[in-house]
C-alpha positions in Angstrom: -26.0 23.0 -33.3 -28.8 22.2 -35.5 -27.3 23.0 -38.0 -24.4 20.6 -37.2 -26.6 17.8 -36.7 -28.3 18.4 -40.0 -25.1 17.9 -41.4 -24.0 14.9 -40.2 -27.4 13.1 -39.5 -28.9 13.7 -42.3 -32.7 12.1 -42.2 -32.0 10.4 -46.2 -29.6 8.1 -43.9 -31.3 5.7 -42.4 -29.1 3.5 -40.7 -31.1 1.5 -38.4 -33.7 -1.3 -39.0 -35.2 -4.2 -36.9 -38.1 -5.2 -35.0 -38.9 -3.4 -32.3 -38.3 -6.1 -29.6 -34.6 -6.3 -30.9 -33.5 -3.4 -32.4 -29.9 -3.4 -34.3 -28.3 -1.3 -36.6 -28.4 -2.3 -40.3 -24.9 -4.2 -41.1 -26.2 -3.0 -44.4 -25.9 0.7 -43.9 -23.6 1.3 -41.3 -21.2 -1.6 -40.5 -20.0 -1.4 -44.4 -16.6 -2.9 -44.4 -15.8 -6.8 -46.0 -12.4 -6.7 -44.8 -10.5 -5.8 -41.9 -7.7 -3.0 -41.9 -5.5 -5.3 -39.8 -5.1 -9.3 -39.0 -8.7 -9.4 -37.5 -9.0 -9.5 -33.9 -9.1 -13.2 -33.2 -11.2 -13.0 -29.7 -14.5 -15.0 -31.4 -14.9 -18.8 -31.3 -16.6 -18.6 -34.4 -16.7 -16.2 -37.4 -19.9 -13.6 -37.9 -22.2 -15.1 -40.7 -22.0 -12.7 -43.7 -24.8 -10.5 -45.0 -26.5 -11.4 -48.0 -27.6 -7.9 -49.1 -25.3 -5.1 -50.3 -23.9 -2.5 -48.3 -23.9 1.7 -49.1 -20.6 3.0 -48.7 -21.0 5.2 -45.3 -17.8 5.0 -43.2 -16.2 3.2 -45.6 -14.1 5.9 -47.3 -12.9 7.8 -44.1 -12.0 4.4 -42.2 -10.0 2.7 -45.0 -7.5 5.3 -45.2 -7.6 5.7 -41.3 -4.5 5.8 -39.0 -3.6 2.1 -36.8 -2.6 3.2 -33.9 0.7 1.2 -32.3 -0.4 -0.9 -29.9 0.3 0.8 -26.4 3.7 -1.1 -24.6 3.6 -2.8 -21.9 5.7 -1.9 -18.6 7.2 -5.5 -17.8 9.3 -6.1 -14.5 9.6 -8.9 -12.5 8.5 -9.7 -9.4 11.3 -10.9 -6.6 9.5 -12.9 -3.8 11.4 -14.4 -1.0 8.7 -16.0 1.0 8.0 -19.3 3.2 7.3 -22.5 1.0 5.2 -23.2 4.1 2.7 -21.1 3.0 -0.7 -21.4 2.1 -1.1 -19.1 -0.8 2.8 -19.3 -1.7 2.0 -23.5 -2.1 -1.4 -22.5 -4.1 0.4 -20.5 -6.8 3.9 -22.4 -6.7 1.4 -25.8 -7.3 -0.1 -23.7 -11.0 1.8 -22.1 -13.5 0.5 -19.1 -15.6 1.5 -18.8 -19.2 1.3 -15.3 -19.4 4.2 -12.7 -18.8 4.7 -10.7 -15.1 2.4 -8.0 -14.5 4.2 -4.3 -13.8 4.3 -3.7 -9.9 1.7 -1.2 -8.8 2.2 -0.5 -5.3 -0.4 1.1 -3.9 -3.4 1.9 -1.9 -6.5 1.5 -4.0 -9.7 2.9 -3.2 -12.4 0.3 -4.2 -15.2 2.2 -5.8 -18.8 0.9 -4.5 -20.0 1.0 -8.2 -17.8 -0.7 -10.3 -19.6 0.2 -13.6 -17.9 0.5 -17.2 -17.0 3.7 -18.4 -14.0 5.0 -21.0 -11.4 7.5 -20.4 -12.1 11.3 -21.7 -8.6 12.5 -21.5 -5.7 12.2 -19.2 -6.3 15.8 -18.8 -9.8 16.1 -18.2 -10.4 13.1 -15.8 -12.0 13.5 -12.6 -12.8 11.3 -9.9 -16.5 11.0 -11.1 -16.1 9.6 -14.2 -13.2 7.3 -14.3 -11.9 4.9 -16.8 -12.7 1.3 -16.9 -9.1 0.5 -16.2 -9.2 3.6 -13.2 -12.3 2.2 -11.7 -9.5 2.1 -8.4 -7.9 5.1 -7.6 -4.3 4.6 -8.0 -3.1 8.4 -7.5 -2.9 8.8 -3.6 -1.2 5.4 -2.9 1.0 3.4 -0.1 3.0 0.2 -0.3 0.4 -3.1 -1.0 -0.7 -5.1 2.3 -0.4 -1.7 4.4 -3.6 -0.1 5.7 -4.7 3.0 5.1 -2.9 6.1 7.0 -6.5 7.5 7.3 -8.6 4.0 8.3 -12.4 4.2 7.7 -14.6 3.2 10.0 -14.8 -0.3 10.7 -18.6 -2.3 11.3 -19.6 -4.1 14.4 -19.4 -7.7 14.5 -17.2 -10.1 12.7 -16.5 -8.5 9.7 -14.5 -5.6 12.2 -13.0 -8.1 14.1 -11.5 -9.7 11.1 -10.2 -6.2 9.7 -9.0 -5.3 13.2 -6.8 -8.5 12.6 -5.7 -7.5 8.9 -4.5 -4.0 10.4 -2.5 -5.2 13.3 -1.4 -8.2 11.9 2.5 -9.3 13.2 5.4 -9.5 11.1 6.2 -12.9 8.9 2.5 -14.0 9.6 -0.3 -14.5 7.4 -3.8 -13.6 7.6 -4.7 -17.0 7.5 -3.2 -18.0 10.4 -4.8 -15.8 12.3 -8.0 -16.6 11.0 -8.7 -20.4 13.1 -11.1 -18.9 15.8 -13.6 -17.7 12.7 -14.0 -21.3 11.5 -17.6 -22.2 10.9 -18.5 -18.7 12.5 -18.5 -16.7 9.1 -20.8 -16.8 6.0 -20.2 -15.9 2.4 -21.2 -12.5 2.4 -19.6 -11.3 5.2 -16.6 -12.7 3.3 -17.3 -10.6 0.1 -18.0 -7.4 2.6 -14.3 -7.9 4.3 -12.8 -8.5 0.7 -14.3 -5.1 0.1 -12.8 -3.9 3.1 -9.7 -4.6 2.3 -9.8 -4.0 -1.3 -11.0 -0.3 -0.4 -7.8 -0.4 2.3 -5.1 -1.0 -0.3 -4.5 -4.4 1.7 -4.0 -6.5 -1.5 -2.1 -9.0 -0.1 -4.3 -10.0 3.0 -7.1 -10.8 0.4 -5.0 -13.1 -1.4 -4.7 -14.7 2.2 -8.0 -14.6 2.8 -9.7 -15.5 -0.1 -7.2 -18.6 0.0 -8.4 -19.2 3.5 -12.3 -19.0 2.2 -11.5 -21.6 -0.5 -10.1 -24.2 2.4 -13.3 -23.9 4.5 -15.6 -26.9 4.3 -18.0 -26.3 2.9 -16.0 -23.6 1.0 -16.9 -19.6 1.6 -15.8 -19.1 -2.5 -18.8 -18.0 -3.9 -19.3 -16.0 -7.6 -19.8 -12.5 -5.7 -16.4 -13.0 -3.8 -14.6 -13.3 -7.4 -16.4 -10.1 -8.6 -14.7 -8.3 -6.0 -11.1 -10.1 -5.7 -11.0 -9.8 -9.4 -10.9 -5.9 -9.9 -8.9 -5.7 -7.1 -6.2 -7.6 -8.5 -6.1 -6.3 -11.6 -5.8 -2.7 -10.5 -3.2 -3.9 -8.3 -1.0 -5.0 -11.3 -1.4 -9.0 -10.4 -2.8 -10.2 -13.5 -0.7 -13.1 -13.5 -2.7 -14.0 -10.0 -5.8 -13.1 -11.6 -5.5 -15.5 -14.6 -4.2 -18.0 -12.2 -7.4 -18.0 -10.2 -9.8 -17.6 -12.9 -8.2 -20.9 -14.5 -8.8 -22.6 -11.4 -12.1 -21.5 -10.5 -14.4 -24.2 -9.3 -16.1 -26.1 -12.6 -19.9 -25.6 -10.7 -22.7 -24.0 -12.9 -22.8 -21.0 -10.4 -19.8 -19.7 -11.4 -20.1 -20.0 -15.1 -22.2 -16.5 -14.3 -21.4 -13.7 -16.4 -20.6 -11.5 -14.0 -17.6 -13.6 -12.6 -16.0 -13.1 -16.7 -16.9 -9.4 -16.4 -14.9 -9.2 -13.5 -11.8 -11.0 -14.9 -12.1 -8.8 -17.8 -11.9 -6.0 -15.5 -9.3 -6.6 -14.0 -7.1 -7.7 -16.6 -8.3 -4.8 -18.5 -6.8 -2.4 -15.7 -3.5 -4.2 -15.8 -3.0 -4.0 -19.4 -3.3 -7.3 -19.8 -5.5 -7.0 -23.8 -4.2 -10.5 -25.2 -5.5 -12.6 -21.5 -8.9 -10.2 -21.3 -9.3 -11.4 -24.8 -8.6 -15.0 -23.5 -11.3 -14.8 -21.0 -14.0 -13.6 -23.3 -12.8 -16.8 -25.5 -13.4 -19.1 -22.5 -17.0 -17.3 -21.7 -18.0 -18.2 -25.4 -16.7 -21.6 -25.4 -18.5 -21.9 -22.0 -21.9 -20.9 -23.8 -22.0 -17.7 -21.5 -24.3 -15.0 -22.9 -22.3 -11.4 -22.8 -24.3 -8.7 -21.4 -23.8 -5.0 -22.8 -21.2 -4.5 -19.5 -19.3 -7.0 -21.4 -19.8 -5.5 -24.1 -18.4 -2.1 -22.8 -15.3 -3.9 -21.4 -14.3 -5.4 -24.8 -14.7 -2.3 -26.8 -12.5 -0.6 -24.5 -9.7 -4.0 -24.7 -10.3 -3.6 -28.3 -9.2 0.3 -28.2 -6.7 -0.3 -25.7 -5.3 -3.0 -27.9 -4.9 -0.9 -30.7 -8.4 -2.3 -32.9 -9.7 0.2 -35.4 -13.2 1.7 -35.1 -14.4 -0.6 -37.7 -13.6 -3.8 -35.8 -14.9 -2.3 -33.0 -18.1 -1.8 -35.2 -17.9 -5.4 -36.1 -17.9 -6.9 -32.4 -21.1 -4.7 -31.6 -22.8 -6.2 -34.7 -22.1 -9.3 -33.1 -23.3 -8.6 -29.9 -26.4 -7.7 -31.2 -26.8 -11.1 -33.4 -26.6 -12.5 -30.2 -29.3 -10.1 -28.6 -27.0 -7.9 -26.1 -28.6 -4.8 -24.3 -27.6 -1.7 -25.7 -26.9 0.7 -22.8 -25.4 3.8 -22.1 -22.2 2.6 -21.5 -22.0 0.8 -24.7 -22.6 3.7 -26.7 -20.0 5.8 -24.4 -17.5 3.0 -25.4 -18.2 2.6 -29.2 -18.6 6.7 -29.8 -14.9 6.8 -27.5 -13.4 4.5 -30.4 -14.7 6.4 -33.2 -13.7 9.6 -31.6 -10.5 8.4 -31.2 -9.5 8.1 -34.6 -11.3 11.8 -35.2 -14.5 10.0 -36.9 -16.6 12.8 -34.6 -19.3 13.1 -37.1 -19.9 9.0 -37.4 -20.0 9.3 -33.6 -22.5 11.6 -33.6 -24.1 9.6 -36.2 -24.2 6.3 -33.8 -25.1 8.6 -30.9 -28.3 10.5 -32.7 -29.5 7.0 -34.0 -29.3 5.0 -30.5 -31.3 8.1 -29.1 -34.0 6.6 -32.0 -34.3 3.6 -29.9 -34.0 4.6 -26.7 -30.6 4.5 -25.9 -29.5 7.8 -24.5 -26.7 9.7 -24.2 -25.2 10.8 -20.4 -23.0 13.5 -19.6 -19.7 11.7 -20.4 -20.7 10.2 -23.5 -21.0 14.4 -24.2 -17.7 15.1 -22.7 -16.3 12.4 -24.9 -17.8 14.5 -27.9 -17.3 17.5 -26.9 -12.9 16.7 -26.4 -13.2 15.7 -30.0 -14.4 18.6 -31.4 -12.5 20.7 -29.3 -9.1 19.0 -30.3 -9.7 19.8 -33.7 -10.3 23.0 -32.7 -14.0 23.5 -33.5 -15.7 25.2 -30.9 -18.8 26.6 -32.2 -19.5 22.7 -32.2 -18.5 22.1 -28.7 -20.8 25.3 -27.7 -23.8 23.7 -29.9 -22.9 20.2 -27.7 -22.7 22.1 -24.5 -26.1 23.8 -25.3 -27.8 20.5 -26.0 -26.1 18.8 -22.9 -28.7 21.2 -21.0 -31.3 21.3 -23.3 -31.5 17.7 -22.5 -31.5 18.2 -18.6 -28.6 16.8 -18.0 -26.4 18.2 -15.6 -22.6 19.4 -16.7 -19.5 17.5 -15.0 -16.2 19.8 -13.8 -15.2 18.0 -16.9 -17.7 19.5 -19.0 -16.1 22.8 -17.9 -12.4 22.2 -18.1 -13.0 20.9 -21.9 -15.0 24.1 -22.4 -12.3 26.1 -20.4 -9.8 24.7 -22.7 -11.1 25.4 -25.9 -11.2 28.9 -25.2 -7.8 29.1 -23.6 -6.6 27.7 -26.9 -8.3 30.5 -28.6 -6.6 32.9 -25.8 -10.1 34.3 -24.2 -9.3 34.6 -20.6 -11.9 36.7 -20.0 -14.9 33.8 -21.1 -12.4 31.2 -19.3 -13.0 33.6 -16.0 -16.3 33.6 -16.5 -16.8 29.8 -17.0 -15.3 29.7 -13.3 -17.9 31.2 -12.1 -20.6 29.6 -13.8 -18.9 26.1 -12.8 -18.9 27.6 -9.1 -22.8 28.7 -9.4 -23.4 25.2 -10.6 -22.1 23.8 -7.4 -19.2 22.3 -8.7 -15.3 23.4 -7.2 -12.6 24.3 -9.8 -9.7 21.8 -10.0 -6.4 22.2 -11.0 -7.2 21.8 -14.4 -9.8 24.7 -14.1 -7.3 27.1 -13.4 -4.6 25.6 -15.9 -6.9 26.3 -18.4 -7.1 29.8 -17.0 -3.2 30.6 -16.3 -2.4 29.1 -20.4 -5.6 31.4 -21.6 -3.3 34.4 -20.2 -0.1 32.6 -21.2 -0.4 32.3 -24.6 0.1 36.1 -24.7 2.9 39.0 -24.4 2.9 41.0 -21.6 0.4 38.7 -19.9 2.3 37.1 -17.7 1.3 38.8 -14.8 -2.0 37.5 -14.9 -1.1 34.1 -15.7 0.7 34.1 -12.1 -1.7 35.9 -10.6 -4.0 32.9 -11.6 -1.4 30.3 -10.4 -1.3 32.3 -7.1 -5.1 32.5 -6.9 -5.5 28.7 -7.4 -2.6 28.1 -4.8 -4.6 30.2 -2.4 -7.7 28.3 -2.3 -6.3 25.3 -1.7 -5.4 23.8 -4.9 -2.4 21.8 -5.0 -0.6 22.7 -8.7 0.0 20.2 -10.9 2.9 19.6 -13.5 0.8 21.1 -16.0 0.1 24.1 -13.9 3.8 24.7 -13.7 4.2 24.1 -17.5 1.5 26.5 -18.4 3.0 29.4 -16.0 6.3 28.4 -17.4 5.3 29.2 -20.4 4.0 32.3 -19.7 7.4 33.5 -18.5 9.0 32.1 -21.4 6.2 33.8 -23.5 6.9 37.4 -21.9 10.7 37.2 -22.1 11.2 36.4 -18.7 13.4 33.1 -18.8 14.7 34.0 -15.0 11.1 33.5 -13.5 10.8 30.4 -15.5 13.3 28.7 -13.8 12.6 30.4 -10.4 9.2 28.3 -11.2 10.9 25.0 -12.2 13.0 24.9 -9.2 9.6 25.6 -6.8 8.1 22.7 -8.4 11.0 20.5 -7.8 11.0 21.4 -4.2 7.6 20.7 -3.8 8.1 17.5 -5.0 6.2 17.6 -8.7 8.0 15.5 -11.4 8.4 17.9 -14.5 7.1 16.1 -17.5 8.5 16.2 -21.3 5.9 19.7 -21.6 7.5 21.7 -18.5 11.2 20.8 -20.0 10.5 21.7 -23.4 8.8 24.9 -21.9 11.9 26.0 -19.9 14.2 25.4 -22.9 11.8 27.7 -24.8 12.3 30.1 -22.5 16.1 30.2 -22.6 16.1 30.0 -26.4 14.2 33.3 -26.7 16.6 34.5 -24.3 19.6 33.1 -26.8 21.1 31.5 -23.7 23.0 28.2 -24.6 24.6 27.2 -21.8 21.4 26.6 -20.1 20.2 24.7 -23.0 22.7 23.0 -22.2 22.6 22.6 -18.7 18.8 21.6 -19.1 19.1 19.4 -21.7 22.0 17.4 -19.7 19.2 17.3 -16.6 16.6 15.7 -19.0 19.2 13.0 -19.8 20.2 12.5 -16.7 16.3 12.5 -15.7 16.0 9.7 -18.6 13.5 11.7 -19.7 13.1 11.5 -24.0 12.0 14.5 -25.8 9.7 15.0 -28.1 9.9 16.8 -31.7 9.3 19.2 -30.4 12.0 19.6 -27.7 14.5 18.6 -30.9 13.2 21.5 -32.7 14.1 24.1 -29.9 17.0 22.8 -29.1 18.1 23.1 -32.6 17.5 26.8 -33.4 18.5 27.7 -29.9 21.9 26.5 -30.8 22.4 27.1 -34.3 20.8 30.8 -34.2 23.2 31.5 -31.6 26.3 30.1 -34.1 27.1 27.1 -32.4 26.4 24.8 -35.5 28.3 22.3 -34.1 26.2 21.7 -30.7 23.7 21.6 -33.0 24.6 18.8 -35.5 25.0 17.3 -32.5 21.2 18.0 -31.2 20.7 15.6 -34.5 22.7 13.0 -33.6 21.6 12.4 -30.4 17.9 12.7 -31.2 18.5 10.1 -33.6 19.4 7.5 -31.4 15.7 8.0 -30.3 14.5 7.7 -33.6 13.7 11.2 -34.8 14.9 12.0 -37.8 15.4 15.0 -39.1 12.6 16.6 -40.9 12.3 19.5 -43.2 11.8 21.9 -40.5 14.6 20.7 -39.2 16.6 21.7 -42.2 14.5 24.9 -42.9 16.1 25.9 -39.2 19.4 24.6 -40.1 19.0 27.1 -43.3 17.7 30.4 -41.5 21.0 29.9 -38.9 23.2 29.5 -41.1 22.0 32.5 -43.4 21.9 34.9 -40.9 25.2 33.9 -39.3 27.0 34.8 -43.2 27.2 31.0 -43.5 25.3 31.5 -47.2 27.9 29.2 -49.2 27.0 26.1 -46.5 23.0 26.3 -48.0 23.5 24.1 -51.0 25.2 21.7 -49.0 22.3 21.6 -46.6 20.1 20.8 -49.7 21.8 18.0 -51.0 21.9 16.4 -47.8 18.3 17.2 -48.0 17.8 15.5 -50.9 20.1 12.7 -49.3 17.5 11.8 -47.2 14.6 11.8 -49.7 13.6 15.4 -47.9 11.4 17.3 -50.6 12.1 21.2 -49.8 9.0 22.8 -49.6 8.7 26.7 -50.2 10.1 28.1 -46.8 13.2 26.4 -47.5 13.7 28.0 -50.9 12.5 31.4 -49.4 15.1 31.1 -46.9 17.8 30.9 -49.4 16.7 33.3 -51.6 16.9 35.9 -48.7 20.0 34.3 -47.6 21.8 34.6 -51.1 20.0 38.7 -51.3 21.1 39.8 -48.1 24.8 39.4 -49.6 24.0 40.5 -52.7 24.7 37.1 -54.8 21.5 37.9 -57.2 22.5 35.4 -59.6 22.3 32.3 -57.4 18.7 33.8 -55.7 17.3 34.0 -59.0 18.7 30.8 -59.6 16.8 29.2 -56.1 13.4 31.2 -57.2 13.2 29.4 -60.4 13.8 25.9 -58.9 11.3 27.3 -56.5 8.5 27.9 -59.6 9.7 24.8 -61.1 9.2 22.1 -57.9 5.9 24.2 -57.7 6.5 25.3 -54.1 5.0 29.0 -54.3 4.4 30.3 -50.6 1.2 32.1 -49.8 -0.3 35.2 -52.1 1.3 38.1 -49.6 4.7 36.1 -49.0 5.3 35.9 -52.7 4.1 39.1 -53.4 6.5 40.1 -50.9 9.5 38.7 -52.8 8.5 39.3 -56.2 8.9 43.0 -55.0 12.4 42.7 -53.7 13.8 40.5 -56.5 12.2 42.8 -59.2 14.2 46.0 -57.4 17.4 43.6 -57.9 16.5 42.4 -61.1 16.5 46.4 -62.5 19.9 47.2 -60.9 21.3 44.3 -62.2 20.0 44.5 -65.7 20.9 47.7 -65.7 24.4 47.2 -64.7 24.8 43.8 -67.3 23.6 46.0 -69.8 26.0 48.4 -69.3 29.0 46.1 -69.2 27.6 44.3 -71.9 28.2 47.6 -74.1 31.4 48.4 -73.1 32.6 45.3 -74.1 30.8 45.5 -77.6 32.1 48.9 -78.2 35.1 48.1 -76.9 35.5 45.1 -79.6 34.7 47.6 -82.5 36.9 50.5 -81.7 33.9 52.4 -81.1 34.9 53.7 -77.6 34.8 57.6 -77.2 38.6 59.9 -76.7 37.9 60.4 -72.8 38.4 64.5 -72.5 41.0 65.8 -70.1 39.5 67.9 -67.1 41.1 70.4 -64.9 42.3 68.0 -62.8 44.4 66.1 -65.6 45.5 69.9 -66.7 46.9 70.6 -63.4 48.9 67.8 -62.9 50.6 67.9 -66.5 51.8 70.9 -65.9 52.8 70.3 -62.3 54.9 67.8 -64.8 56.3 70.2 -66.5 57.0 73.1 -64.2 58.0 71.1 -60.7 59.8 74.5 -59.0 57.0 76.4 -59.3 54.6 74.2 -57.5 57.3 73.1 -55.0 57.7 76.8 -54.0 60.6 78.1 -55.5 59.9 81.6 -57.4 63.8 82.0 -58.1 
């Protein structure tokens, strides 16, 4: 690990500077970009003042050249409400309009998390409840339809605040909190409001704090206080009712108290958790045109939007310089936020760059700015680097996550090391953390990824099963896989039909798994059969999923099902690929289809496809397992002329086999090649008779005696 950080932090890069009551990093030596790799991200009232003084070229050459992400999409759908004009809350938001577009519908129970802090999100597949994402700060996995309580009701306090949810539980059809609500009058104060908001938020009641915040902004004098909005706001947000959210926020009462920073951090939040970038972006506008300092929470929250939104590292760079013109606290969940962006675009060593600098002044890592580090390495595959991370994690005192583990896990389970993933189990467990789901994923792929190893892999899946562990999808992919792996395409679907009766949605992974399965088994009428279930799922494959579709059909001969594999994929915008054709090629070689090749590479060529050198090899072996030599030398010396020489033992390989073919065929041109010269100067040789041509000239000539008869 040292030598890691030598590497990338060297000490002839200094790349912080300022006093020591204020201290920011060097726009000079770190944030060294003039222009923006997209249209900038317009969320400032006022544009950054330039630097006078030069800047060294540090990120400069990694980020111009950097992938933009596509901004994520939006799931849109309208929300049908058939409810009583009559209505408080229905008059509130029928008397406002809201430019902004319908949130999604997230039905659900949420569980409001007492410390509503920022944070970023790892992975999808190393999440835990412990360290969720900004937009997870409710958790939206074990839900119910909005407005119901809770199948398993907490505790409710004494007093009015119990009485009030006791009211919210049992409330009668086609009533409204509110209504119920007349005997509290004058008998509540604000924060027992905020603690029943809480209440409800934590409840999954969504729709009886809408009510009820409504019914605290008609009391006189009104119950609406900046802490209430902290709490509705998050709450909404997570609930999918942005459109609410903004609606609110807009009308928010025009007193000093709530131009707090802490109500915008809220609205941020929320939107933030709905998807809603372009109206979080709005609401930091307002703050600034309010004169509202950020704080480094805000901070957090807009590096995320920015992410979220699509932003490049470098403009997320750019907002942080401008927090710190304006003086913002750097924190822990700042750096987390800024090193998540950079990671994301695979800048790890910048990241650790940022991370060993802030450490400098103060600012220091926590265990999922780590985790965050340690994916990155570990999805480029470098693992002596997320060892060297895990080591310092410790060295530092801090204490390792169950994500800390499952990222470790995984990287050897790529690396197919079941035997340090078992023992990583154990060390999680003497650390006094339980396995998840994950945990043993990692463990059932480590086995998975090898022959004759399937056994263990369901021996893990059984194990994890046993102690209580409810399998997830990816469980059932991984052990899928292992069947598939082993040869054992009946198990796999034995598997695939268990985790439909339990009730586990099979994603694009466990589909593409099972058709892997019954392409090694060279059966195409379950391809078929499971392809037709995917589209009737409406589930889109990946490349993938095209690719083993396509040489599971065309190595078994049908070329036509898989022509059609292309056409369909299309429609979903994959085109084909040179893999695609370099399948296509190998199918139709060994199926004696040799003469359809150069066809294959003009439409190759058709579609701008440059053949690389496993396409020629494949013809070349095509053309010389039937013996056409003349049209495999032919392909090798296009090969040698595009430049697309395969590695040293491949080539080696064929130079071998075309140099035996070469001889025989030389030998026999030059042989023909003299006949026909001899031939053309009469210098051709008087063939001698043999016994044989003796024997039948004078069977010729003497018929009866050969025939038999001695008369």
């Amino acid at each position: 690990m040292a030598t890691l950080r030598h590497q990338v932090c060297p000490s002839t890069l200094p790349l912080l500077h300022g006093s020591t009551q204020n201290p920011i990093l060097s726009k000079s030596q770190l944030s060294v970009w003039s222009k923006p790799l997209r249209p900038s991200f317009s969320i400032f009232a006022t544009q950054p003042t330039s630097s006078s003084h030069s800047s060294s070229s540090i990120f400069l050459p990694v980020l111009e050249n950097a992938r933009i992400d596509q901004q994520e999409p939006e799931n849109e759908q309208e929300e049908q409400e058939d409810e009583n004009l009559t209505d408080p809350i229905v008059r509130f938001f029928k008397s406002r309009t809201s430019t902004s577009t319908q949130d999604p519908t997230h039905q659900g129970k949420l569980s409001l998390q007492k410390n509503r802090r920022t944070s970023w999100r790892l992975s999808p597949e190393f999440q835990s409840d412990s360290e969720p994402d900004i937009e997870d700060v409710f958790t939206r996995e074990e839900s119910q339809h909005m407005g119901s309580a809770s199948s398993d009701p907490i505790p409710l306090p004494e007093g009015i605040v119990g009485e009030i949810m006791q009211i919210a539980r049992e409330l009668p059809e086609n009533s409204t909190l509110g209504e119920q609500l007349g005997p509290f009058e004058g008998r509540i104060s604000a924060t027992e409001c905020v603690e029943v908001l809480g209440l409800m938020g934590e409840e999954g009641m969504v729709t009886c704090c809408l009510y009820f915040f409504e019914w605290m902004r008609l009391q006189e004098p009104s119950l609406v206080t900046p802490r209430s909005c902290t709490v509705l706001f998050p709450i909404l947000g997570t609930a999918g009712m942005g459109d609410k959210l903004m609606i609110l926020f807009r009308n928010l009462p025009q007193n000093k108290e709530f131009g707090d920073v802490h109500v915008y951090n809220a609205a941020i939040s929320g939107l933030l958790c709905c998807r809603r970038y372009d109206d979080a972006c709005t609401v930091y506008e307002a703050m600034e045109a309010n004169n509202i300092s950020p704080d480094h929470v805000t901070c957090s929250i807009m590096i995320t939007v920015m992410r979220k939104k699509g932003c490049s590292a470098k403009e997320a760079w750019e907002f942080f310089e401008r927090m710190n013109r304006k003086e913002v606290k750097w924190s822990p969940e700042v750096l987390g936020a800024l090193i998540k962006s950079f990671c994301d675009e695979g800048l790890k060593n910048e990241a650790l760059i940022i991370q060993v600098e802030m450490a400098k002044k103060g600012v220091f890592s926590n265990a999922i700015v780590y985790n965050t580090l340690m994916d990155a390495y570990n999805k480029s595959n470098q693992i002596e680097e997320v060892e060297g991370l895990f080591a310092e994690m410790k060295a530092k005192g801090l204490k390792p996550t169950s994500a800390t583990f499952n990222i470790l896990m995984d990287a050897y389970s790529r690396r197919m090391q079941p035997e340090i993933v078992e023992k990583l189990l154990l060390e999680m467990q003497d650390a006094g953390l339980k396995p998840d789901a994950r945990s043993y994923t990692c463990l059932i792929s480590a086995y998975g990824r090898q022959k004759k190893m399937s056994d263990m892999a369901a021996d893990a899946f059984l194990k994890m099963k046993k102690v209580g562990i409810k399998p997830t999808s990816h469980s059932y992919t991984a052990l899928i896989h292992a069947y598939s792996v082993s040869g054992w395409h009946e198990k796999a679907y034995i598997a695939f039909e268990h985790m439909q009766r339990e009730g586990i949605k099979p994603s694009i992974e466990t589909y593409t798994a099972l058709l892997d399965a019954f392409r090694r088994a060279g059966d195409t009428q379950m391809l078929m059969k499971i392809w037709k279930l995917m589209i009737s799922e409406k589930v889109e494959g990946t490349r993938v999923t095209f690719n083993i579709l396509l040489d599971g059909f065309a190595k078994q001969g049908h070329y036509v099902e898989a022509r059609d594999v292309i056409s369909e994929f299309g429609t979903f915008g994959l085109q084909p690929t040179v893999m695609t054709y370099n399948m296509l090629m190998n199918a139709y070689g060994r199926g004696g289809q040799h003469s359809k090749l150069p066809q294959l590479l003009k439409e190759m060529e058709g579609l701008n496809l440059k053949p690389d050198s496993v396409t020629y090899l494949t013809m070349i072996y095509a053309f010389v397992r039937v013996r056409d030599f003349k049209r495999a030398f032919f392909y090798h010396k296009e090969m040698v002329k595009s430049g697309q020489v395969p590695d040293a033992k491949s080539y080696q390989k064929l130079r071998a086999i075309l140099d035996v073919k070469a001889k025989i065929k030389n030998r026999k041109d030059r042989s023909a090649i003299l006949g026909i010269i001899s031939s053309k100067m009469g210098m051709l040789k008087v063939k001698k008779k043999g016994k044989k041509d003796e024997f039948w000239k004078h069977k010729k000539r003497h018929p009866r005696v050969h025939n038999g008869d001695q008369s």
